[in-house]
C-alpha positions in Angstrom: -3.7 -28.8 -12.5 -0.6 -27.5 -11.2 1.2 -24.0 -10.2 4.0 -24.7 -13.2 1.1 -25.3 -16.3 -1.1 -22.5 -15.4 -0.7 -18.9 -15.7 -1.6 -16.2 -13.4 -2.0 -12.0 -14.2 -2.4 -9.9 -12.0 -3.5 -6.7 -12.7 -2.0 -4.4 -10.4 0.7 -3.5 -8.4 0.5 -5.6 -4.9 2.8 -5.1 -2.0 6.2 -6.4 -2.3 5.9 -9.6 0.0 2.8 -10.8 -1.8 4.5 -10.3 -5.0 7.4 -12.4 -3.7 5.6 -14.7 -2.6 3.4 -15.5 -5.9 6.8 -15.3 -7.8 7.9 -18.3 -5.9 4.8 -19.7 -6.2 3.5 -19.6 -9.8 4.5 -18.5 -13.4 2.9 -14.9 -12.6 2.5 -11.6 -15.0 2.8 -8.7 -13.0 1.7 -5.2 -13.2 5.3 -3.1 -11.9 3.6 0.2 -13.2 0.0 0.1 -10.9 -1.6 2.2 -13.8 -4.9 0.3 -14.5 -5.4 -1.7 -17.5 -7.1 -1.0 -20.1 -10.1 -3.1 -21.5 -7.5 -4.6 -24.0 -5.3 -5.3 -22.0 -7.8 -7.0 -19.5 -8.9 -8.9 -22.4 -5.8 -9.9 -23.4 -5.0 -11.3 -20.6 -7.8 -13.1 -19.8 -7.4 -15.0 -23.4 -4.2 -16.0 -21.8 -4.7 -16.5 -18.1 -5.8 -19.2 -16.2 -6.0 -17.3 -13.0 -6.8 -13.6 -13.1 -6.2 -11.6 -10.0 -8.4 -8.0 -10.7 -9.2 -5.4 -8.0 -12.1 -3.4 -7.2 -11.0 -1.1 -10.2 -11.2 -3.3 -12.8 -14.8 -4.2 -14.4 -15.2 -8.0 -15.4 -18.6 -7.2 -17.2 -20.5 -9.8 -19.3 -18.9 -8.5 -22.3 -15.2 -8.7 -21.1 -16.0 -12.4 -19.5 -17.1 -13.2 -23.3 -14.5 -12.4 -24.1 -12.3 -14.9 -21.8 -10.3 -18.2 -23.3 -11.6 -21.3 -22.1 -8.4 -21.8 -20.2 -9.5 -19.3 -18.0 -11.0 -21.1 -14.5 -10.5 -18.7 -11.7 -11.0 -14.8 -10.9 -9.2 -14.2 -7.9 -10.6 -10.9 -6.9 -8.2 -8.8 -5.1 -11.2 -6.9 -2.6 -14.1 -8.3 -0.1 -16.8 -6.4 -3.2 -17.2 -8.2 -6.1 -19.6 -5.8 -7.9 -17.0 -5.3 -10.0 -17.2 -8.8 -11.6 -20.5 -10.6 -13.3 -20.9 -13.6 -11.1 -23.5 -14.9 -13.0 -21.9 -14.2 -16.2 -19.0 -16.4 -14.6 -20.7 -18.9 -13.2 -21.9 -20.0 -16.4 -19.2 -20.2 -18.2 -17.7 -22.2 -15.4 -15.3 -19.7 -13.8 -14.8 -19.9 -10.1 -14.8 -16.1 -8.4 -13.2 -15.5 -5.1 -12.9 -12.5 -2.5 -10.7 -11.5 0.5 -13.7 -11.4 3.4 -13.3 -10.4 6.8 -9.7 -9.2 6.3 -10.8 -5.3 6.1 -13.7 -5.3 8.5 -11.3 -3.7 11.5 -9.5 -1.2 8.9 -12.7 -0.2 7.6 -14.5 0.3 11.1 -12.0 2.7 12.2 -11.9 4.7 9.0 -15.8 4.8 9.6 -15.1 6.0 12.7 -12.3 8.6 12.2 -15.3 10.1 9.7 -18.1 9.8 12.0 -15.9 12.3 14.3 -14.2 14.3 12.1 -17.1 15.7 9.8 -19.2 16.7 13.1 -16.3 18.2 15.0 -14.8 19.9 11.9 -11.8 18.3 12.0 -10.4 18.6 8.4 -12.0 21.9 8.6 -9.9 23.3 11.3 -6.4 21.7 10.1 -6.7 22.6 6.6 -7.6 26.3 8.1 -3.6 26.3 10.2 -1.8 24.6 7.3 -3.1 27.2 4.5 -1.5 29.6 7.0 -4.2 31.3 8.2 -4.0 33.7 11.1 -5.2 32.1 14.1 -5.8 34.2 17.4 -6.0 31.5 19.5 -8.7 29.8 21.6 -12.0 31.6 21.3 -15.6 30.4 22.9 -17.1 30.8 19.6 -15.0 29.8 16.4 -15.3 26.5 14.8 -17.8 25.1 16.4 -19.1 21.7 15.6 -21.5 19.6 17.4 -20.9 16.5 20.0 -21.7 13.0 18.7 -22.2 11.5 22.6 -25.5 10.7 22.7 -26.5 11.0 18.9 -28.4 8.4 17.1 -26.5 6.5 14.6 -28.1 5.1 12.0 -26.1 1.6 10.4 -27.5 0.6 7.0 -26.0 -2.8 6.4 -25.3 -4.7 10.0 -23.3 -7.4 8.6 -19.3 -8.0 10.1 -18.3 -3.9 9.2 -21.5 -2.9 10.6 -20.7 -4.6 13.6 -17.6 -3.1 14.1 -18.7 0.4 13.6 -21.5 -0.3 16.0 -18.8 -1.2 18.5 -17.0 1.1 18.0 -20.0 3.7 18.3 -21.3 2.5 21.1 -18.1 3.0 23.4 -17.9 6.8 22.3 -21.9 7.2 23.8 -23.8 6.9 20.7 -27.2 5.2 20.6 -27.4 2.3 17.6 -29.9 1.9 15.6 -29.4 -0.3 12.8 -31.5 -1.1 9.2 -30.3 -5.0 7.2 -31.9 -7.4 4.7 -32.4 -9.3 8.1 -32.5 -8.4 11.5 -29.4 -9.9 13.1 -29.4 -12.9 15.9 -31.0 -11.1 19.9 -27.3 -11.8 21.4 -26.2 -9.7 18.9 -28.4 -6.3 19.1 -28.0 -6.9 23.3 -23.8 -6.9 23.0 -24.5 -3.7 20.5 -27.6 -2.0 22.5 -29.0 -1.7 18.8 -32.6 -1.3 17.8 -33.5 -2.4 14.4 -35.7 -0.6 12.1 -37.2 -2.6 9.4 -38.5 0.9 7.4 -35.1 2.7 6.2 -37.6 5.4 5.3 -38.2 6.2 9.2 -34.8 5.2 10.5 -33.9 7.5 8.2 -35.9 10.5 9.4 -34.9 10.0 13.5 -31.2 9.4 12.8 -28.7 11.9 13.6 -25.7 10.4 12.0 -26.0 8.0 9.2 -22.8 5.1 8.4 -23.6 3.7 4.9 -21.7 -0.3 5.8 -23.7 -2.1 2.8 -22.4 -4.1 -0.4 -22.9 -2.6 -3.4 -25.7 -4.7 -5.3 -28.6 -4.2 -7.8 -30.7 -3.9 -5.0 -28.6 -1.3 -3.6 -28.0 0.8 -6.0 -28.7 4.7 -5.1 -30.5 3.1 -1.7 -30.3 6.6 -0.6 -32.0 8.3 -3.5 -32.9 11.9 -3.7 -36.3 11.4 -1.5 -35.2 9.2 0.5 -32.2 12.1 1.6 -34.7 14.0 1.5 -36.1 12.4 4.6 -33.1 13.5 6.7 -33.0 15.8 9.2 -31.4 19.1 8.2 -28.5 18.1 11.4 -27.9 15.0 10.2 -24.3 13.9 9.1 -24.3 11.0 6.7 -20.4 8.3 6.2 -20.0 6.6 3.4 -17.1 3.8 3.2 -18.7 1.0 1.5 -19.7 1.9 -2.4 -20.5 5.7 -3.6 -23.0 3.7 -5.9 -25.1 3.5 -2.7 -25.5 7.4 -2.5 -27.2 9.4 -5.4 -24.0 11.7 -5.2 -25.6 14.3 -7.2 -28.0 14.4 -4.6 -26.4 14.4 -2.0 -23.8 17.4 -3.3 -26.7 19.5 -4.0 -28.8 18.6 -0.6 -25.6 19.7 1.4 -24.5 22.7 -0.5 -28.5 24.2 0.5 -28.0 23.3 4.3 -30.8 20.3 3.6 -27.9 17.8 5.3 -25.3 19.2 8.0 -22.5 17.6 6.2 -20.4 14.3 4.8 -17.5 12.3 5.1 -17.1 10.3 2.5 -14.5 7.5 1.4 -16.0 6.4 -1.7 -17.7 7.7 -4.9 -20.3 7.1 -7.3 -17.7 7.5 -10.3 -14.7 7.0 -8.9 -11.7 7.8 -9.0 -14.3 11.6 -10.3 -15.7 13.3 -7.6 -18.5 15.5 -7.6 -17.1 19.1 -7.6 -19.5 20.4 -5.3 -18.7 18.1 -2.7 -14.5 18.9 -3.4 -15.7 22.5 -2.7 -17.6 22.3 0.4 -15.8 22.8 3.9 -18.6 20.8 5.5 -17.7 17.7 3.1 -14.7 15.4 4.1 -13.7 13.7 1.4 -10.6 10.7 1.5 -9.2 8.7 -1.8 -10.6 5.4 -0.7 -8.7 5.0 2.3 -10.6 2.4 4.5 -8.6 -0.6 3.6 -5.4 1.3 2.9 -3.1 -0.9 6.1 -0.1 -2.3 5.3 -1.5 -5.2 7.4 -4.9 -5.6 6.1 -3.3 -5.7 1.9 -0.9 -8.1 3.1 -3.2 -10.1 4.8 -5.8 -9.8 1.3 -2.5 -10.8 -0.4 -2.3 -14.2 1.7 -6.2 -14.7 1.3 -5.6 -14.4 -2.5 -2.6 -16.8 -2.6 -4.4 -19.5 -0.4 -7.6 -19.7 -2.8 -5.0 -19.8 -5.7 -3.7 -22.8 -4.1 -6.6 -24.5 -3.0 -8.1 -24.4 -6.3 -4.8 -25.7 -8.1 -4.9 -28.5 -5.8 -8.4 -29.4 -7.4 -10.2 -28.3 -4.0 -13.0 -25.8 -3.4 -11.5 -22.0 -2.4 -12.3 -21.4 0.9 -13.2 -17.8 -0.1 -15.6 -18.9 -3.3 -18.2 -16.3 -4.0 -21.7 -17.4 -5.1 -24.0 -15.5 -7.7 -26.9 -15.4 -5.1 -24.5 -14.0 -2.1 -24.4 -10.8 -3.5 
């Protein structure tokens, strides 16, 4: 199999040099508008494709994949998550799924941590307050007042290569990690972070003063933090979310905040995104970003390159370097 008998689609708008490059590269369909396809169209053009290059927007459900030609031999998933995709649905009809991993972990970290200071301090607050054209009197001991996060407890549900980072990150500006995972990570690693592992979410949950939500979105993860387990949080406790809103029971969570049950949120993803929970739109103590925490010019470049290398890996009849498993996820 070769780049000139195959056909790619890509279904949306990448950045210019990645789109250059697969031009040069293979006979591509591209998407010049960005607006989403539809699930005809995604179906279309995986009756057609040979290589299929979605993002985290698009679902590639069981029914869809049913749906696919038989030409149809690689999903070349624009995105680290691939819970947008039916790996096992894929795998048995023979369809190799890749990812972008590790390209976003230092993006991400830093968007975790812009939240992890801005929703305590009341950043968004106070420059939303100026640039309505508020009157502002100046410096006073006792307006807008947030709360230090130097010596808080952060709480890091998912310590894989983001989590990590965060805790890094954390750790320089005084906070004390404390970390919940499927496994607890190698000694080496908890002594560079300082980080103390709770195998009970339920009582990390319940000592924490900050909580950073760094986990995949899975079956197993799914509303992780339901309502009782929010519920377990103490009323001053912040709570980042820049992995998948599908780990937060949002409706929970809007409803918890709005009573004063949780101090506040800064949150980079949603349950039903692009929709967002009104509640949390309308509440000052809520920061809320469009997805942001990959949004580099470096790091979608850098996916773009990932993408293009397992393209042509697997033309060149090898294994992707970035092949995703059924059982990873």
């Amino acid at each position: 199999m070769t780049a000139q008998n195959v056909k790619v689609v890509v279904t949306r708008k990448l950045p210019e040099l990645v789109e250059a490059r697969m031009r040069e590269l293979f006979d591509v369909t591209l998407n010049a508008s960005d607006a989403p396809m539809t699930r005809d169209q995604l179906a279309a053009a995986m009756r057609t494709a040979t290589v299929l290059v979605p993002t985290v927007t698009d679902r590639i459900d069981k029914a869809l994949l049913s749906m696919a030609g038989p030409q149809l031999k690689l999903i070349a998933n624009y995105g680290t998550g691939v819970d947008n995709i039916d790996l096992e649905t894929a795998r048995n009809r023979g369809i190799i799924v890749t990812n972008t991993p590790g390209i976003l972990t230092e993006d991400t970290a830093d968007m975790t941590m812009a939240l992890i200071l801005s929703v305590p301090r009341r950043l968004v607050e106070g420059a939303d307050y100026l640039q309505d054209g508020k009157q502002w009197h100046g410096w006073s001991p006792t307006w807008m007042l947030g709360h230090r996060i130097w010596g808080k407890k952060l709480g890091i549900i998912g310590m894989g290569r983001i989590g990590r980072a965060v805790a890094r990150r954390a750790k320089a500006f005084g906070l004390s990690i404390n970390y919940h995972n499927r496994r607890r990570v190698p000694a080496a690693v908890e002594a560079e972070l300082g980080a103390t592992y709770w195998e009970s979410l339920d009582q990390m949950l319940a000592h924490m003063d900050i909580i950073s939500v760094n986990c995949p979105h899975t079956p197993a993860t799914f509303h992780l933090l339901s309502a009782r387990r929010l519920k377990l949080l103490k009323p001053t406790a912040y709570i980042v979310n820049t992995a998948r809103g599908e780990v937060i029971d949002e409706n929970a969570l809007s409803r918890m905040v709005e009573a004063g049950e949780v101090a506040g949120a800064g949150l980079d993803v949603f349950e039903n995104e692009p929709a967002i929970n009104p509640k949390l739109l309308r509440n000052p103590k809520v920061v809320v970003l469009p997805h942001l925490g990959s949004a580099t010019i470096e790091g979608r470049l850098d996916m773009g390159e990932k993408v293009i290398i397992n393209i042509r890996t697997f033309l060149d009849g090898h294994n992707p370097p970035d092949r995703v498993h059924a059982a990873m996820f």
